[in-house]
C-alpha positions in Angstrom: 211.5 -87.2 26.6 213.4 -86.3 30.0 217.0 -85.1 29.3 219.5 -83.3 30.9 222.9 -82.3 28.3 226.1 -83.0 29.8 229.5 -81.8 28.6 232.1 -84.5 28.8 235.6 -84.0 30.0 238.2 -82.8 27.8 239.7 -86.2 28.1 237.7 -88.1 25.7 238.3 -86.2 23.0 242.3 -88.4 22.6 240.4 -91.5 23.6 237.8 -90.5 20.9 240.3 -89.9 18.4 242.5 -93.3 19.1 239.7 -95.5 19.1 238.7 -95.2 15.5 238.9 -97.8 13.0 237.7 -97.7 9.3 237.5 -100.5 7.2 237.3 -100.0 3.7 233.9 -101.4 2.0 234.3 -104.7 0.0 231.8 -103.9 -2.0 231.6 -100.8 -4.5 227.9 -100.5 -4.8 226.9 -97.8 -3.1 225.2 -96.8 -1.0 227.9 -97.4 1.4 229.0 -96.8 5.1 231.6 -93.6 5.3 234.3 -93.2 7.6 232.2 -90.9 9.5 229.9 -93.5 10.4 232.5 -95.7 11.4 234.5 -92.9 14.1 230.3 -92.8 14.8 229.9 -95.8 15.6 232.8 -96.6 17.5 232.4 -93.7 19.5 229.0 -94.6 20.5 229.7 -98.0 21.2 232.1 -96.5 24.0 229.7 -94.3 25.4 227.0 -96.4 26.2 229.4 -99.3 27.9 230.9 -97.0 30.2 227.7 -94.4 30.9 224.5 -95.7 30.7 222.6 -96.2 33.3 222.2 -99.8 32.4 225.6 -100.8 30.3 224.9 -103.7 27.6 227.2 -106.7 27.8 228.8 -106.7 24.0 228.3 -110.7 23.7 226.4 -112.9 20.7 223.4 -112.8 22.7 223.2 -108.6 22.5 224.4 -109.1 18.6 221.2 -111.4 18.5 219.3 -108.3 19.6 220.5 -105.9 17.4 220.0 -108.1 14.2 216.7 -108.4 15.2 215.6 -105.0 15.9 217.6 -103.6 12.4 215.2 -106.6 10.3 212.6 -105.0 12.4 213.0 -101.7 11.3 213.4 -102.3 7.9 210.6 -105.1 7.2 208.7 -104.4 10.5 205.3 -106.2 8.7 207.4 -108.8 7.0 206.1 -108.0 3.7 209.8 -108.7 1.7 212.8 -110.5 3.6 212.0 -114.5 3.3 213.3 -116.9 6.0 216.0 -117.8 3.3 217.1 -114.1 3.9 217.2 -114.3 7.1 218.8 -117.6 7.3 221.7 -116.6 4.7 222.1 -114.0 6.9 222.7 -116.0 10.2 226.8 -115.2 10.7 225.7 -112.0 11.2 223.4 -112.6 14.5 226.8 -113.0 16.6 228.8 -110.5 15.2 227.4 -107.5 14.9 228.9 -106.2 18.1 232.2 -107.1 17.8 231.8 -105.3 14.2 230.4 -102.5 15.2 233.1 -101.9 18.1 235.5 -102.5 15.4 234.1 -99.7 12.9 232.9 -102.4 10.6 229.4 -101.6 9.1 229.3 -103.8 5.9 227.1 -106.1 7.3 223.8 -104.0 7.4 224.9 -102.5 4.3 224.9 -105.5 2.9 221.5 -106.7 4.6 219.9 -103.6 3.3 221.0 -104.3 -0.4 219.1 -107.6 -0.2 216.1 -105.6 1.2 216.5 -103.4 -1.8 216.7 -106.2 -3.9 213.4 -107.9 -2.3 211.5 -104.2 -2.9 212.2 -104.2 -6.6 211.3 -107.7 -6.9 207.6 -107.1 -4.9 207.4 -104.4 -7.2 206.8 -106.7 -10.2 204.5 -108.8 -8.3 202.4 -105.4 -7.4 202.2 -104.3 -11.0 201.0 -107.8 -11.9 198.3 -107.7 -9.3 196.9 -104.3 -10.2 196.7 -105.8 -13.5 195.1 -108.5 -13.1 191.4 -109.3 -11.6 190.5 -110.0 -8.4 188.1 -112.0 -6.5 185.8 -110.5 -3.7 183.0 -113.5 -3.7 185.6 -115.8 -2.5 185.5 -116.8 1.3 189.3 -116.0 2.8 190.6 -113.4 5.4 193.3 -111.2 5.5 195.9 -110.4 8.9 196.5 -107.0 9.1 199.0 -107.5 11.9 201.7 -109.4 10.4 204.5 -107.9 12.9 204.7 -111.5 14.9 204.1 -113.5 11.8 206.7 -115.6 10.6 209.0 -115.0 7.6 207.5 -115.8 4.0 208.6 -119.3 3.5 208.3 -119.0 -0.5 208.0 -116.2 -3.1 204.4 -118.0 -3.6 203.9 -117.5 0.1 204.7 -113.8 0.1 202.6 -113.8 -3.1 199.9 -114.5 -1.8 200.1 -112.5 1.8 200.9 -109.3 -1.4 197.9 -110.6 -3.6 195.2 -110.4 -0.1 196.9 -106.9 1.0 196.1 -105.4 -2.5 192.7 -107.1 -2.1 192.0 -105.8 1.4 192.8 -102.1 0.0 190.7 -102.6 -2.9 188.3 -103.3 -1.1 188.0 -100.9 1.0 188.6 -98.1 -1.8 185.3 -100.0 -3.5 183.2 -100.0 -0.6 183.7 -96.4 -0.4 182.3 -96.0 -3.9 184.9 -95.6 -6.4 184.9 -98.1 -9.4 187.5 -100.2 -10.0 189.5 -98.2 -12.7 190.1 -95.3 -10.3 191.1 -97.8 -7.5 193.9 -98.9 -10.0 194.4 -95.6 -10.3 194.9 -94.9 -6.5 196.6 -98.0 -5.7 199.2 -97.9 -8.3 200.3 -94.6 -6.8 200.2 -95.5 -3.7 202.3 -98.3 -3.6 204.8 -96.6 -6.5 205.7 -93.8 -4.0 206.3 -96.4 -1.0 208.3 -98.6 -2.8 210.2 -96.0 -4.2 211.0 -94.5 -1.1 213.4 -97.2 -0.2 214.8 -96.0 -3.7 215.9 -92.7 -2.0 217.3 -93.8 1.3 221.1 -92.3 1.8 224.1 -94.2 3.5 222.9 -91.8 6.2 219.6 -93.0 6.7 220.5 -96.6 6.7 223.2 -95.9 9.2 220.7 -93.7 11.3 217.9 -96.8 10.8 220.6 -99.3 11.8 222.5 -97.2 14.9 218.9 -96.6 16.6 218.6 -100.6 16.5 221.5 -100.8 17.9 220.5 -98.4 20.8 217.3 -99.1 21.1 218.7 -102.6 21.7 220.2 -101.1 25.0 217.1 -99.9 26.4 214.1 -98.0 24.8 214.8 -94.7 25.2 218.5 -94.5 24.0 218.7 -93.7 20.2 220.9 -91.9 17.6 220.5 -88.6 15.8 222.1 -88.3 13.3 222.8 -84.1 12.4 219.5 -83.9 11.1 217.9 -85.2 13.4 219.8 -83.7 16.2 218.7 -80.1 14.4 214.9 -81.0 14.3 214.9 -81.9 18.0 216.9 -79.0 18.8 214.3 -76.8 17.3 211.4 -78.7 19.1 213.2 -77.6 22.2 213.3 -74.1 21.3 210.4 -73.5 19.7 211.8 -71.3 17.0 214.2 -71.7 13.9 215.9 -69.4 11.4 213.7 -70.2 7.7 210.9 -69.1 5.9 207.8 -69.9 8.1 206.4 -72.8 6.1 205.4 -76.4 6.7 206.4 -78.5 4.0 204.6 -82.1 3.2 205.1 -84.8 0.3 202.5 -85.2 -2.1 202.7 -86.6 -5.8 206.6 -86.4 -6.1 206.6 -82.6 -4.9 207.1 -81.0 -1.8 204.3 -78.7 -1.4 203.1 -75.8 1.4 200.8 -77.4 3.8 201.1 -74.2 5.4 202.1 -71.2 6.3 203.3 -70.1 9.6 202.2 -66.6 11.1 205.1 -63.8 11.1 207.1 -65.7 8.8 208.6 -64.7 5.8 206.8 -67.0 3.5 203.3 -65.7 4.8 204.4 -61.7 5.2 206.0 -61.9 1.1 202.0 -62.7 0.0 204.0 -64.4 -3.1 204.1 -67.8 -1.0 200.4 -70.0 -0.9 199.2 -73.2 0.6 199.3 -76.1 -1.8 202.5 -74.5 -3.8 204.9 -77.1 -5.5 209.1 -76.3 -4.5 210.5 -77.3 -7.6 214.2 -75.6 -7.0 215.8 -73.7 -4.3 218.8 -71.5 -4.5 221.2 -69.9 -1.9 221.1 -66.3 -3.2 219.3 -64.6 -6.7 222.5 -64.9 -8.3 223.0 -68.7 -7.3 222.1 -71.7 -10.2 218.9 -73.4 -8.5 218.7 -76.6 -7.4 215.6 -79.0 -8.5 214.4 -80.6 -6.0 211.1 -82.3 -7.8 211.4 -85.8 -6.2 212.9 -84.9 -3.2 212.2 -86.0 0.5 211.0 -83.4 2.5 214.1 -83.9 5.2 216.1 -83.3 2.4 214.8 -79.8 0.9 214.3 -78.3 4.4 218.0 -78.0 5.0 218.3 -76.0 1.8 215.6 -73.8 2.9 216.8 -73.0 6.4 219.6 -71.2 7.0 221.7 -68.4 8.6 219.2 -64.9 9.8 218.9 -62.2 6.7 220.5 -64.4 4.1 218.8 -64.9 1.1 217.2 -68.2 -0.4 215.3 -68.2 -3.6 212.6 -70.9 -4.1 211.1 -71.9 -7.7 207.7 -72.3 -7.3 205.0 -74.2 -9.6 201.5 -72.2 -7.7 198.9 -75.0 -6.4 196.6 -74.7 -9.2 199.0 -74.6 -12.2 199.4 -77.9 -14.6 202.8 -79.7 -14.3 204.3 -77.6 -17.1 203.1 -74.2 -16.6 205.1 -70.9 -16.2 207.5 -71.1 -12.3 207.4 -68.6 -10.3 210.9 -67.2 -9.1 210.8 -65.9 -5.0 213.2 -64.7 -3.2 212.9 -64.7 0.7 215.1 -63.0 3.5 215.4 -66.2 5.9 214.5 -64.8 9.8 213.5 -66.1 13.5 210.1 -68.2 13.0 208.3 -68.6 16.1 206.6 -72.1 16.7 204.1 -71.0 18.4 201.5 -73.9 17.8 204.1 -76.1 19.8 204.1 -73.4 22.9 201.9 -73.6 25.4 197.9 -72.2 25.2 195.5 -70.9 27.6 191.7 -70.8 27.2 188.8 -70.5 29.5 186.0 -73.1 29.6 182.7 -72.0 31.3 180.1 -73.6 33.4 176.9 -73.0 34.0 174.8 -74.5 36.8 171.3 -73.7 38.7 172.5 -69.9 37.6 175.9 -70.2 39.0 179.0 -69.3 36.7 182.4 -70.7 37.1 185.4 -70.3 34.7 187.9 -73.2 34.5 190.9 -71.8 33.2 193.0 -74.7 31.0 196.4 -74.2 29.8 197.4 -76.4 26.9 201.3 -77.8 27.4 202.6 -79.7 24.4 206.3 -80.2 25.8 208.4 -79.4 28.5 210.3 -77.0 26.1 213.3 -74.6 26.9 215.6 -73.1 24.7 219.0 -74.1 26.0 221.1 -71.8 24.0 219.2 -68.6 25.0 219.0 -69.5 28.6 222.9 -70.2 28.5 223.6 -66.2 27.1 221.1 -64.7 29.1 219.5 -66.6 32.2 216.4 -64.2 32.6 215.4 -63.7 28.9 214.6 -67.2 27.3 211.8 -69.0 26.1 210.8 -72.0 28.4 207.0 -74.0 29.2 207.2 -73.0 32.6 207.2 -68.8 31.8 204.9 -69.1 28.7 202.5 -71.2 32.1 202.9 -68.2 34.6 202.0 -65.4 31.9 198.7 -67.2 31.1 198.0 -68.0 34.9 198.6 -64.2 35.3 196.3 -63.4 32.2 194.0 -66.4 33.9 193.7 -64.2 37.3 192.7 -61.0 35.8 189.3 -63.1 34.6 189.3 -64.8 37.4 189.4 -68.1 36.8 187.6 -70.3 40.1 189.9 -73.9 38.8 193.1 -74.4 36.8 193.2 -78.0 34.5 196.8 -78.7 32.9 196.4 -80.7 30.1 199.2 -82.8 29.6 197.6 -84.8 26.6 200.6 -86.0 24.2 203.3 -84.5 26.2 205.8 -87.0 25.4 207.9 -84.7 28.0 211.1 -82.5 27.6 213.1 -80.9 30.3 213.8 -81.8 33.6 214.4 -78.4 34.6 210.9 -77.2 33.3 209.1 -80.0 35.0 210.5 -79.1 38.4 209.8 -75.6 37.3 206.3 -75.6 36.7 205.7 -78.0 39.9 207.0 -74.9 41.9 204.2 -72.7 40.6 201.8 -74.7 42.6 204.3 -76.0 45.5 205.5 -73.4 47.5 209.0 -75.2 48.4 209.8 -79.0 48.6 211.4 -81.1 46.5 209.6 -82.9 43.0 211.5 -86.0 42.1 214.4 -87.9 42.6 216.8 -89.3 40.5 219.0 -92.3 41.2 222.0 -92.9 38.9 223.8 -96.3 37.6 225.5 -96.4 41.2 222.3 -95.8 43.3 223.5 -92.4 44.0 221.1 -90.8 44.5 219.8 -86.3 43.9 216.3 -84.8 44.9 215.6 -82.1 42.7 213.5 -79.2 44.5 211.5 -76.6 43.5 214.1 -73.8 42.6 212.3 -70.8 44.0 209.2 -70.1 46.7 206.3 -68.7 46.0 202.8 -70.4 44.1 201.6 -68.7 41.0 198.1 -70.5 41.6 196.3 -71.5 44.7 193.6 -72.5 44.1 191.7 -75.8 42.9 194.1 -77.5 40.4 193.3 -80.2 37.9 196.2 -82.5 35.6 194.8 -84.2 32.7 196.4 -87.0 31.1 196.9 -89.9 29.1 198.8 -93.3 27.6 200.9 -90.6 25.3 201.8 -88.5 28.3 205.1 -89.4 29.4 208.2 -88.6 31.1 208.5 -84.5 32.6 204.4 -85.0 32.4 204.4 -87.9 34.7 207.1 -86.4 37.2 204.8 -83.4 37.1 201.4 -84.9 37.7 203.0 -87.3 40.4 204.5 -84.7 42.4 201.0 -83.1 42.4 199.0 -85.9 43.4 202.1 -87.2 46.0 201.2 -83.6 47.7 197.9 -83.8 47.3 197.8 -80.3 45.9 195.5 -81.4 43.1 193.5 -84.3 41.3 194.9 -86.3 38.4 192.3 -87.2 35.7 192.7 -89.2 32.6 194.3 -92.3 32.1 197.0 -94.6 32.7 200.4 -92.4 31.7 203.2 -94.3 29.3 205.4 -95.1 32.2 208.9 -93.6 31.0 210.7 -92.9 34.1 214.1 -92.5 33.0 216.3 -89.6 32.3 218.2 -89.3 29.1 221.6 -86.9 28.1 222.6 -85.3 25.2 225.6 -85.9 23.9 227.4 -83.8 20.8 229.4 -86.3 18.9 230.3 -82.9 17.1 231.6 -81.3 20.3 234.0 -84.6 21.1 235.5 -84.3 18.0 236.0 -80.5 17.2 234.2 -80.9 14.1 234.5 -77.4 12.3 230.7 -78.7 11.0 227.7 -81.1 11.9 228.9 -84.3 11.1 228.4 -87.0 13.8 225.0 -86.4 15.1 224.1 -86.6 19.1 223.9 -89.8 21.2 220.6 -89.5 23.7 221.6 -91.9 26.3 219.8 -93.4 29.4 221.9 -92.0 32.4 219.5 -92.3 35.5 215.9 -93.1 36.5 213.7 -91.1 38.2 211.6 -91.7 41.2 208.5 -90.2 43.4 208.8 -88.1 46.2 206.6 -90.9 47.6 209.1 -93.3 47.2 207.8 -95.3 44.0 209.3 -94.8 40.5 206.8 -93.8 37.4 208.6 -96.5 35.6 206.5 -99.4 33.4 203.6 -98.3 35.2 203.0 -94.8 34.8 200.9 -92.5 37.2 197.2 -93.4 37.5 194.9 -91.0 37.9 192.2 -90.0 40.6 189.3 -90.3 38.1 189.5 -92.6 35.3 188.1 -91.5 31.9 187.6 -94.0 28.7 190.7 -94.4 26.0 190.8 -94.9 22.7 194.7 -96.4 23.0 195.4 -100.0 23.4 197.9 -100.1 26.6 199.6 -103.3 25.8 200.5 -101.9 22.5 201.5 -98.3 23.2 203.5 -97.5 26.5 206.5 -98.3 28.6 204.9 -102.0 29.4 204.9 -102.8 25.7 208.9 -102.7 25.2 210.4 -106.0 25.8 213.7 -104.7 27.6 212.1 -102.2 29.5 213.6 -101.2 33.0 211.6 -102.9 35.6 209.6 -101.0 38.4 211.4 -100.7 42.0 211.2 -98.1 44.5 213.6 -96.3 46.8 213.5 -94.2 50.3 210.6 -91.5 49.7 212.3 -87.7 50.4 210.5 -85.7 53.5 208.1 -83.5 52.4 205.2 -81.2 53.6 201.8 -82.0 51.7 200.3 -79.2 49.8 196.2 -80.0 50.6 194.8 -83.3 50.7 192.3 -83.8 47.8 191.4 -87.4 48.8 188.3 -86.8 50.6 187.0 -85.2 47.9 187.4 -88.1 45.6 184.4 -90.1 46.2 182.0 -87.1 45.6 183.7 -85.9 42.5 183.7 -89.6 41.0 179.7 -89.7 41.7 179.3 -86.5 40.2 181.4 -87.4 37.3 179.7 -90.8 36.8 175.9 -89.2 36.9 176.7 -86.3 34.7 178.8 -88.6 32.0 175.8 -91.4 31.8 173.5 -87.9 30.7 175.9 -86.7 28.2 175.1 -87.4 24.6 178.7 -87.1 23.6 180.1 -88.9 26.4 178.4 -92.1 26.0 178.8 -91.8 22.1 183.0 -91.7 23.0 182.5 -94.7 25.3 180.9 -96.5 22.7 183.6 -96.1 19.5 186.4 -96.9 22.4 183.8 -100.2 23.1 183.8 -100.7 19.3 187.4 -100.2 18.9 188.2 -102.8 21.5 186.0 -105.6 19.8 188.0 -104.6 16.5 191.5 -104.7 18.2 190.3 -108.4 18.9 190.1 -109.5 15.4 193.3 -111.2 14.0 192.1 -110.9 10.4 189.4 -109.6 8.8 187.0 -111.0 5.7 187.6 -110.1 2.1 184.5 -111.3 0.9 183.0 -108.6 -0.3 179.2 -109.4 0.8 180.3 -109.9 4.8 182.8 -106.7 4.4 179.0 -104.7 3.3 177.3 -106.2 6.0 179.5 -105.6 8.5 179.9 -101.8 7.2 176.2 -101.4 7.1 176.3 -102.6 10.5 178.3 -100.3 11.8 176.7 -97.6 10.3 173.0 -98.5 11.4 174.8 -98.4 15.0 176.3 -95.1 14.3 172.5 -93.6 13.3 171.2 -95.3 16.7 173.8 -93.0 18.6 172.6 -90.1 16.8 169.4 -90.3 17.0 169.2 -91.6 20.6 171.5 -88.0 20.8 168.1 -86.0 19.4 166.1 -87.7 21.9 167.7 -86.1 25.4 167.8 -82.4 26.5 170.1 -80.6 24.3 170.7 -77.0 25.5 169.6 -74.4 23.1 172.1 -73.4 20.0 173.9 -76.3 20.9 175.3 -78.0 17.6 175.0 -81.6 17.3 177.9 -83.3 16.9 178.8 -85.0 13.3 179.6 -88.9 13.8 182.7 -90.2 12.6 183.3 -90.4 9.0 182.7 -93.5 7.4 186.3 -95.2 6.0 187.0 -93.6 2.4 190.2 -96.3 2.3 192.9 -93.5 1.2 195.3 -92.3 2.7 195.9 -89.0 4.2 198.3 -87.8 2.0 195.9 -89.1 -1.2 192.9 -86.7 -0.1 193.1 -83.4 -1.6 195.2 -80.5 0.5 192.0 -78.5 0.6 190.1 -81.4 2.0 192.7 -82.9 4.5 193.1 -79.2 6.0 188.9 -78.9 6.3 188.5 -81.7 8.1 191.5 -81.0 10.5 189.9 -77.6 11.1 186.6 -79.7 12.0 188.7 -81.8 14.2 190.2 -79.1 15.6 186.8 -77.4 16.0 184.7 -80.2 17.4 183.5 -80.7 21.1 186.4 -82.1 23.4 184.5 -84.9 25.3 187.4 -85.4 27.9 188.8 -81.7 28.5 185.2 -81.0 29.1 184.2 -83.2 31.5 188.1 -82.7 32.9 186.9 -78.9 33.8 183.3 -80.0 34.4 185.0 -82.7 37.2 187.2 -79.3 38.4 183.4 -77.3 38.7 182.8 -79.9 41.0 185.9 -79.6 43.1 185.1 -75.6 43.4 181.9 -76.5 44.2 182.2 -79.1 47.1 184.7 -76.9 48.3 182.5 -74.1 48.5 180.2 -75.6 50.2 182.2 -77.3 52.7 184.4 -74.4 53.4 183.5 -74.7 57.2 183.5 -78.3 57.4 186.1 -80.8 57.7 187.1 -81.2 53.7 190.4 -79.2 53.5 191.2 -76.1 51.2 193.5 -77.3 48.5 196.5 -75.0 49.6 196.4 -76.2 53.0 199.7 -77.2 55.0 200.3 -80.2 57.3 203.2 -81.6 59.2 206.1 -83.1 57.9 205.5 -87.0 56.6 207.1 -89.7 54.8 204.7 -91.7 53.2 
């Protein structure tokens, strides 16, 4: 995500206040909209007509939109609404924006209720399936992807897409070997908690679920967070948060420890353990506790967190005690926890070739983080990506590293600030993007100080999920040709967002309106072109496991088009495109001899035949085939693995896991958290071959130092390209 928060002129604040209108719900049923999401509403209706970088026209044809999108959210497989639904609910399609610029939120209220209503009716028709007997010898085929399907014509209809769902999952749970009583078991369970989960949704989460429709309908990028959500991304930004040091997940009506994070209170008390049920919380020893037991995660964490040094008391039922055993009473003193998993990570990957040694030093960058607040009291002592980068580059230098790799996997982006940051610790001076706003105004943005932290061969690896500050980043490398990009096609978000405090508008003495993010300007190349809809393609391709028309900018369906604009005068940094052809031939000779390389490029082979399938066979006899299959394909790949060179000690790599057909949260905690350790563990096919493609680099260099390949740092004449 690429932001930048702005602080809006005193002014608003009497327009704010004089455009609210409340209407008083018809209906007593709760739940209900509140006059806070009306002032909400109305205020962000006003905000993103006169600011974003791409206005919407408030007409039937927007409303259209919005309707669409909010059925979307709430039925996005179409497993409840039926096309009667959606018909009775045709007056609303050309209304909603005049509603919602009038304060007037019954309408998805009301279009929720029926949702609810459709939920507890399916629920009837799940029990009676579980029930009953079904039949695998019959020849019929179930569509997983029912996201473009049309409405369920009929309760019969939806009956039957229910009754070949439930099959499909049966199915699944029996080919992995359990009998059919504990597949009732699982799947009664399983579809109890999600239907019940609707159950538990607040007037606040329907108005969130319904604003972001709204937004979203703008442009892809422009959403609501509501004060929750506004805290949560707040904290991703700063990497830290005042609490007890514990991650907290759902499982079997509790919220359990899924773990325990280091130097918090939770871990340093030794009373706290993985796997522990929260039962009941309390503000101080002396306070009544609250029970919790059936609570939502997002909804016990804000009774957990709280100010630094204050006391919370949690009533814990320990990981192996039955349901009715003795609580344990434990009271913690709430302090600064440290996210450090979500900071950026430096390790050193060695090579060795025909007795030659070189050490590829890889920093791991998650997010463009900074913490805003910190930075604001004291602008040399605060957290941000681009400080945590230098102290590992200088850590990197003492071991001397011969290549640096960035690996920008799954940074969905962050800062501006920090992206033209961390470009100026391998561009001595020069700008790094520019940004154009609604009036094609337009700013370079420059690299704030000179001087390079790192010189010397540079690598940037990333992928579909790399997005935003990671794509002005590796753009502005490869535009100066200071280093090579590897990977895959980025996401293609080249737009800026704001934060806007509701709160702040209003004076609110407390949270209470949530943040508007809000498109206010794209962002273009120093080359001229924008990273818009199609990303930034890399130097050296590597396979993918993501389908691109599903996943990425290209895949919205009011997505800003691509355009470019007057490149900005800059001096290239090196000129790495000489070197391209020789590392590609490297890359392709070594990657056609490694075991685990060509074992990737067949499961993302495998995976693309299977994206191809528009239903699959519940016939039990073709499902086992077609598993046996697979898994007579998955020996070939390992034992075609014994047969080439392995270097001594080596381990072999596992192959994947045949499909158990549960759920991650219906595995046991112990067994979830081994095989994410094994994940976590296991051989990184692309990061190695990244650095192995960077040995390469150091080595052609090397070897070419006195011929006409140029160093990586070198400086030519001005250009516009």
């Amino acid at each position: 995500m690429m932001y930048r928060r702005l602080y809006w002129s005193i002014w608003f604040l009497a327009f704010f206040a004089a455009s609210l209108f409340f209407a008083r719900p018809a209906f007593a049923e709760s739940p209900r909209p509140t006059q806070t999401h009306a002032e909400t509403a109305v205020a962000t209706v006003h905000l993103l007509s006169r600011y974003h970088y791409q206005a919407p026209q408030l007409d039937s044809t927007f409303s259209a939109q919005i309707f669409d999108r909010y059925l979307k959210a709430l039925d996005p497989a179409r497993l409840f609404f039926l096309q009667s639904d959606i018909n009775g609910f045709s007056w609303a399609r050309t209304t909603l924006d005049s509603a919602i610029l009038e304060g007037r939120l019954e309408t998805p209220f009301l279009i929720f209720d029926r949702y609810t209503m459709r939920v507890k009716k399916i629920r009837g028709t799940i029990q009676k399936l579980l029930a009953g007997n079904l039949d695998f010898t019959v020849d019929e085929s179930f569509e997983p992807d029912r996201s473009e399907a049309p409405w369920a014509a009929s309760d019969s209809e939806l009956y039957e897409i229910w009754r070949k769902r439930i099959k499909n999952d049966w199915l699944r749970l029996r080919l992995a070997g359990n009998d059919d009583n504990a597949i009732r078991r699982t799947l009664v369970k399983r579809y109890g908690h999600a239907l019940d989960r609707s159950s538990k949704l607040s007037s606040d989460d329907i108005f969130q679920v319904f604003m972001n429709a709204w937004a979203s309908s703008v442009e892809p990028h422009t959403s609501y967070l509501g004060p929750r959500a506004a805290e949560d991304f707040a904290i991703s930004m700063k990497l830290s948060l005042v609490g007890i040091g514990a991650v907290l997940q759902e499982r079997d009506g509790y919220v359990i420890v899924r773990e325990l994070i280091p130097g918090g209170p939770a871990l340093r008390s030794g009373k706290v353990g993985v796997g522990d049920r929260i039962v009941g919380v309390a503000q101080s020893e002396k306070a009544a506790l609250t029970d919790v037991t059936g609570w939502r995660v997002d909804e016990v964490v804000p009774l957990i967190r709280g100010k630094q040094n204050s006391t919370v008391v949690l009533d814990i039922l320990p990981a192996d005690a039955l349901d009715d055993d003795a609580h344990r009473r434990i009271a913690l003193v709430r302090d600064t926890v440290r996210l450090e998993n979500q900071a950026a990570s430096g390790s050193i990957h060695e090579i060795r070739d025909d007795g030659q040694l070189r050490k590829i030093g890889i920093i791991k960058l998650p997010s463009f983080y900074q913490d805003i607040d910190a930075r604001r009291k004291s602008p040399v002592q605060f957290r941000s990506a681009t400080r945590d980068a230098t102290r590992i580059i200088e850590e990197f230098k003492r071991d001397k590293i011969d290549a640096l790799l960035i690996d920008l996997r799954d940074n969905a982006g962050g800062s501006l600030d920090e992206a033209v940051s961390l470009t100026g610790l391998f561009i001595d001076s020069g700008p790094v993007v520019i940004q154009q706003n609604s009036y094609g105004q337009t700013r370079i943005e420059r690299v704030p100080s000179p001087g390079m932290a790192w010189r010397g061969p540079l690598g940037v690896l990333i992928n579909r999920a790399s997005a935003s500050a990671s794509e002005i980043f590796a753009a502005a490398i490869q535009d100066y040709g200071r280093g090579i990009v590897i990977g895959e096609d980025s996401f293609g978000k080249g737009t800026v967002q704001t934060l806007i405090d509701l709160d702040e508008l209003e004076r609110a003495p407390q949270r209470r309106y949530g943040e508007l993010k809000m498109t206010i300007a794209q962002f273009f190349r120093i080359s001229g072109g924008t990273t818009q809809l199609r990303g930034v393609s890399p130097d050296i391709v590597l396979p993918s496991l993501v389908d691109s028309s599903n996943f990425g900018e290209s895949s919205y369906d009011n997505a800003l088009p691509w355009t470019r604009i007057s490149p900005a005068e800059f001096r290239s940094a090196g000129n790495v495109t000489s070197l391209l052809p020789a590392l590609a031939l490297r890359h392709e000779q070594r990657a056609a001899q490694d075991r685990d390389f060509l074992q990737f490029k067949e499961k993302v082979a495998e995976l693309q035949a299977l994206r191809k399938l528009k239903a699959i066979s519940l016939k039990e006899s073709t499902r086992r085939a077609e598993r046996d299959r697979m898994e007579a394909r998955a020996k070939a790949r390992g034992k075609k693995g014994t047969e080439q060179q392995q270097p001594a000690g080596e381990d072999q790599n596992e192959d994947e896991v045949g499909d158990d057909g549960l759920l991650a949260n219906e595995r046991s905690l112990s067994n979830e958290l081994a095989a994410e350790k094994m994940r976590k563990a296991a051989r990184d096919v692309l990061l190695v071959e990244s650095a192995n493609i960077l040995g390469d680099m150091v080595d052609l260099l090397r070897t070419n130092s006195n011929s006409s390949v140029p160093e990586i740092a070198q400086r030519e004449k001005p250009q516009r390209p």
